[in-house]
C-alpha positions in Angstrom: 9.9 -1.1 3.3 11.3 -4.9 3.2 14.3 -5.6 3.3 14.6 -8.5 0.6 18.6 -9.2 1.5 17.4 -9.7 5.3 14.9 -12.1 4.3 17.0 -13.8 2.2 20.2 -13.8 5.0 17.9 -15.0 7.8 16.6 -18.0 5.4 19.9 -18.9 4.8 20.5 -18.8 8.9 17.5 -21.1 9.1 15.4 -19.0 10.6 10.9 -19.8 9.9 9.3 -17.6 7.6 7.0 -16.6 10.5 10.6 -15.9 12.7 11.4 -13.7 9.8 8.0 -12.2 9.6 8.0 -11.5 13.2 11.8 -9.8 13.4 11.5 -7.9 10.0 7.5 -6.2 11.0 6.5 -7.7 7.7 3.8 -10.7 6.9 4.4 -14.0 6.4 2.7 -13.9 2.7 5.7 -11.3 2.3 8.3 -13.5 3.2 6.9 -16.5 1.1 6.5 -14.6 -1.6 10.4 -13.6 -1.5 11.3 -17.2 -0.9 9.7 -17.9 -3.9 11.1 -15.2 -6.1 14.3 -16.1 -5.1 14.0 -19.7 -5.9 11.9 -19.0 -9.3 15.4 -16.9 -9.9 18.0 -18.6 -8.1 19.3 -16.9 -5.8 20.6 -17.2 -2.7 21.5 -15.5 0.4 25.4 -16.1 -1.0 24.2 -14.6 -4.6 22.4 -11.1 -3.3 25.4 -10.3 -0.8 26.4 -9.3 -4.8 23.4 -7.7 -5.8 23.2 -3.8 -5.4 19.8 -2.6 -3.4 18.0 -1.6 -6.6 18.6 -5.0 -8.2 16.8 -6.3 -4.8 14.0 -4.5 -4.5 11.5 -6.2 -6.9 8.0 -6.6 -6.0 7.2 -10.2 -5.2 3.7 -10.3 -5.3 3.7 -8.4 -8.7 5.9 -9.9 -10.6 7.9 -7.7 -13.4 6.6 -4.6 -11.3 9.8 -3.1 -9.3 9.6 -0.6 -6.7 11.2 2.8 -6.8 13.9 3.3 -4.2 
């Protein structure tokens, strides 16, 4: 499972989306598409500290789908 608060705290540290894809086991279409999502809603690495995991765990490349936890 992804961790979308990691992706989101390692963009915010400036780390590549293929760095993230490479630390987090996940692919780089992944990460884009939560980079993407986040921005579309704007939100931050600052903003989902906030958020409880449920509220983070949509489903990027499905969008309105959410995943069960």
């Amino acid at each position: 499972m992804v961790d979308y608060k990691q992706i989101l705290r390692l963009r915010a540290e400036g780390v590549s989306q293929r760095g993230i894809a490479d630390v987090l086991g996940c692919s780089r279409n992944t990460v884009a598409a939560v980079f993407a999502a986040a921005t579309a809603a704007g939100v931050g690495f600052g903003r989902t500290s906030l958020l409880t995991r449920s509220a983070t765990c949509c489903c990027p490349n499905r969008p309105g789908r959410t995943r069960t936890v």
